[in-house]
N, C-alpha and C positions, 0 to 999 in steps of 0.2 A: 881660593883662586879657582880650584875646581870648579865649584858650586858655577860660580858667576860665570865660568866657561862655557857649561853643559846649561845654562840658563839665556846665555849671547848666543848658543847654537841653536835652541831649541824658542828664542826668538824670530829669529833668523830663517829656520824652517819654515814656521808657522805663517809667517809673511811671504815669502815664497810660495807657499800651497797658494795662498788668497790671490797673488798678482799673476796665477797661472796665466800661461796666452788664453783666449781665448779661441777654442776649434770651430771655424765654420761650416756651413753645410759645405759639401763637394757636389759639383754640376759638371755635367760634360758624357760622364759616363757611369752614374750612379744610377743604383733599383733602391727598391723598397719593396718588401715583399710580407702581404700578412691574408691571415684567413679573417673571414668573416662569418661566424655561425650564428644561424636564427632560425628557430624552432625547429629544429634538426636541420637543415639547410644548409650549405657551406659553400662558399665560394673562393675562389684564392685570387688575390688581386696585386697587381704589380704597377708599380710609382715608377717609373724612368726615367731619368734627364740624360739631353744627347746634343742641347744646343747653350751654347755658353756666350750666343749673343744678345738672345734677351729682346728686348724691348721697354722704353722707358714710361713711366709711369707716375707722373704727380711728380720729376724728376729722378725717382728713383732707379735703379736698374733691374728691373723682374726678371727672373729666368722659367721657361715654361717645364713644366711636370706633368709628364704625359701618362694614359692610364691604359691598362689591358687588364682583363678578367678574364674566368674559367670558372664553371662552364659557358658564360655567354659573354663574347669577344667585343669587346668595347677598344675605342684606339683615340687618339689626338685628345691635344690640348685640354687636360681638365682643371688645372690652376697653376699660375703664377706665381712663383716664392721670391721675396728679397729678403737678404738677411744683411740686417745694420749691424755691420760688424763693433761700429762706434758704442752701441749701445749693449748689443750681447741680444739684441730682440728679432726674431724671423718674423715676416709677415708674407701674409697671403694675397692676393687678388683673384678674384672671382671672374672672367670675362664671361662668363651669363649674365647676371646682374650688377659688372664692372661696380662690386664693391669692397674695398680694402680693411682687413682685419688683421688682428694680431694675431698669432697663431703659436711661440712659445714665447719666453721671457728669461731668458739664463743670467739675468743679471740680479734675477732675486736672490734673496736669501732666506734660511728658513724663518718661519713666521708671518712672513712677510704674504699679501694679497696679493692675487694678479685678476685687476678688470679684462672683458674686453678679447678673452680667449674665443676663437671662433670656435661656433657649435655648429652640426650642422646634420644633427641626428635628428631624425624626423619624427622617430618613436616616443620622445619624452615628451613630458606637460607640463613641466617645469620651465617657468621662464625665467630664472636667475643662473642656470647653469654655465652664464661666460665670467663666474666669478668661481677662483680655486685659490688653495690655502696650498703654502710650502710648507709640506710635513718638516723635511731633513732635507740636506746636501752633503753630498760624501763625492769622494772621488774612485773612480774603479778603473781598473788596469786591464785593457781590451786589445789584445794582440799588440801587446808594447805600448800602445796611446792608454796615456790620462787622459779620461772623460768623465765630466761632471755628472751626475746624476742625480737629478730634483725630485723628492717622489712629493708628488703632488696628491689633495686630498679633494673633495668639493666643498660647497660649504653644509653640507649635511654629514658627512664624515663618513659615509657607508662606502666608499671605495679610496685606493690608491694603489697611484702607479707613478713610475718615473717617467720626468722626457730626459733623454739621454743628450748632452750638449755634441751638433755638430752630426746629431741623427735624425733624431725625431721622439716620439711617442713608442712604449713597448705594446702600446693595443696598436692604433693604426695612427698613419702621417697626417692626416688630414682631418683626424676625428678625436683629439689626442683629450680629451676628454671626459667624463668616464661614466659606464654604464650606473643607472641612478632606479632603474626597475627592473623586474623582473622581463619584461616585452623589450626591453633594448637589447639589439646584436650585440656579441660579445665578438670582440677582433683580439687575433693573438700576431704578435707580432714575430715573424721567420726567420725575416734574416734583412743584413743591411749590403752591399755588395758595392765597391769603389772598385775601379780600372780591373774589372774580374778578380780582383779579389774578396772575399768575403771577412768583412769587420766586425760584424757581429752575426749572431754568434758568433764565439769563440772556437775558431777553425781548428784551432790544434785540441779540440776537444772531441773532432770527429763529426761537427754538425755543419752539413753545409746544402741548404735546402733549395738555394738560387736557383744551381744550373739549370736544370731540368724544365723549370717552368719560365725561364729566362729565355731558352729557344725558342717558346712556342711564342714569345714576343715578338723574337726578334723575325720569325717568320711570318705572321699578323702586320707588324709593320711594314716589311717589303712588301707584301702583296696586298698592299690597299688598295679598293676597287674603284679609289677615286685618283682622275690622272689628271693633271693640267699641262697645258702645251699651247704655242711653244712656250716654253720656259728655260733661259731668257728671251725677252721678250723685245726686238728693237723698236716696236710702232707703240707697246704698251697695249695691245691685247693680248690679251686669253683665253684659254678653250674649257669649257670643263668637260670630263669626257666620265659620265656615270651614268649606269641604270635606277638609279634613287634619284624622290623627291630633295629638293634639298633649298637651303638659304644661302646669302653667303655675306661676309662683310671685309673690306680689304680695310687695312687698316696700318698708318703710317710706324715710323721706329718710335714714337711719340707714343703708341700705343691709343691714339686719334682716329676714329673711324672715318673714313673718308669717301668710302661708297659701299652700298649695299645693294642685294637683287637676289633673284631667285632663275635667272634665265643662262643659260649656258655659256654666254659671251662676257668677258670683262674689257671695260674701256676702260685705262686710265693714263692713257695719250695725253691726257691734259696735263699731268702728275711729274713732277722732277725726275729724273732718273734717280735710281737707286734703289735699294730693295722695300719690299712692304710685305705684310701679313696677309692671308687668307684664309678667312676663319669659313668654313663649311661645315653646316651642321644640318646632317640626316634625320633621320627620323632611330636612325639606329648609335649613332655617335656622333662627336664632333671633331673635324681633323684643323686642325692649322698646319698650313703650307707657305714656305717663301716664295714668292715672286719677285721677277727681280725686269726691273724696267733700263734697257742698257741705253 
């Protein structure tokens, strides 16, 4: 009776581990924060989300992911994440070349292939690098939260790393992928940071590498040298008010472009009320802004 006890519980466990919830990404007030070194070179780059309205996409709901670096200050809109929570799969949208990839896959298991991972390392010669092999999966204990961890391999076997569920990649968010030569940037990844708190590292270990470089964002982004006005707008124009060359494309909650220009005035008087995107892109960054047509 024993036996069959400790055999019904340690059933019972084991199926529990498997039907874990699955942990989403967190939007609204989340960083990402990792280095990038290349041939002595080093740059620290920071991922931030701060809008949890999104815009829709092939129906789906994307949320934008904004990017700031050091030493050289880049700001607005570098990609769009949705994360199908049905499936356990994140995916990415590109609004440079509006094209949509997968970006992790938490619903594998070990052994198991995953096609179709966006690449977007410039430095390799390799053209099969959107196919990676699930080493193992294991669960790890991260300031209280169970999270999965996938250590994923390529299909050449010379590297691995985990994506951590509900974080991203421990090289970088967007590149999650892996160094395959010698001439590829190596990114290490710092830290993960929800509502000022920092969730990875593990804080009560003494590691917490956000803040510092988390201000110098959040003053980069107040003080963008790009202003629009008025904003709201009741006639449906707009002002742009910069000393840079620039483009622009305003574009519906649809994620539907619906007018474009390069000249400092926006008409879209024609346009329903309600709010839309403004994507401006400099020659030094690219920002997206709401506009909002009352």
């Amino acid at each position: 009776m024993k036996l069959k006890f400790l055999f019904l519980l340690h059933l019972f466990l084991t199926i529990k581990s498997f039907s874990q919830a699955y942990i989403p990404f967190q939007f609204g007030n989340t960083r990402w924060k990792n280095t990038e070194a290349d041939f002595g070179y080093s740059k620290n780059i920071c991922y931030f989300s701060t809008d949890t309205v999104g815009i829709l996409i092939n129906g789906k709901k994307y949320l934008p992911i904004e990017k700031s670096q050091s030493p050289t200050p880049l700001g607005g809109v570098y990609r769009y994440i949705y994360d199908d929570t049905a499936q356990r799969k994140v995916f990415v949208f590109n609004p440079m070349d509006s094209t949509e990839n997968l970006l992790y896959d938490f619903s594998a298991h070990a052994g198991d292939t995953i096609k179709g991972i966006m690449k977007i390392n410039h430095f390799t010669s390799f053209v099969d690098l959107d196919t990676v092999i699930v080493d193992s999966v294991i669960t790890k204990n991260i300031n209280s939260i169970n999270r999965k961890y996938f250590y994923i391999k390529n299909i050449h076997g010379w590297h691995e790393l985990p994506y951590i569920e509900g974080i991203g990649s421990t090289a970088e968010l967007f590149d999650p992928t892996l160094k395959n030569k010698w001439t590829d940037p190596v990114f290490y990844f710092n830290c993960y940071q929800y509502n000022a708190n920092t969730l990875y590292p593990d804080t009560l270990n003494g590691t917490n590498t956000c803040n510092n470089f988390l201000t110098s964002v959040y003053n980069l982004k107040n003080t963008n040298s790009i202003c629009i006005y008025p904003n709201p707008s009741e006639r449906g124009i707009f002002n742009i008010n910069t000393t840079e060359k620039f483009e622009w494309k305003v574009l519906n909650l649809e994620g539907e472009i619906i007018l474009v220009g390069n000249q400092n005035n926006i008409d879209i008087s024609n346009q329903a009320i309600g709010i839309y995107y403004l994507q401006i892109q400099t020659e030094k960054e690219i920002v997206t802004k709401k506009i909002i047509k009352e």
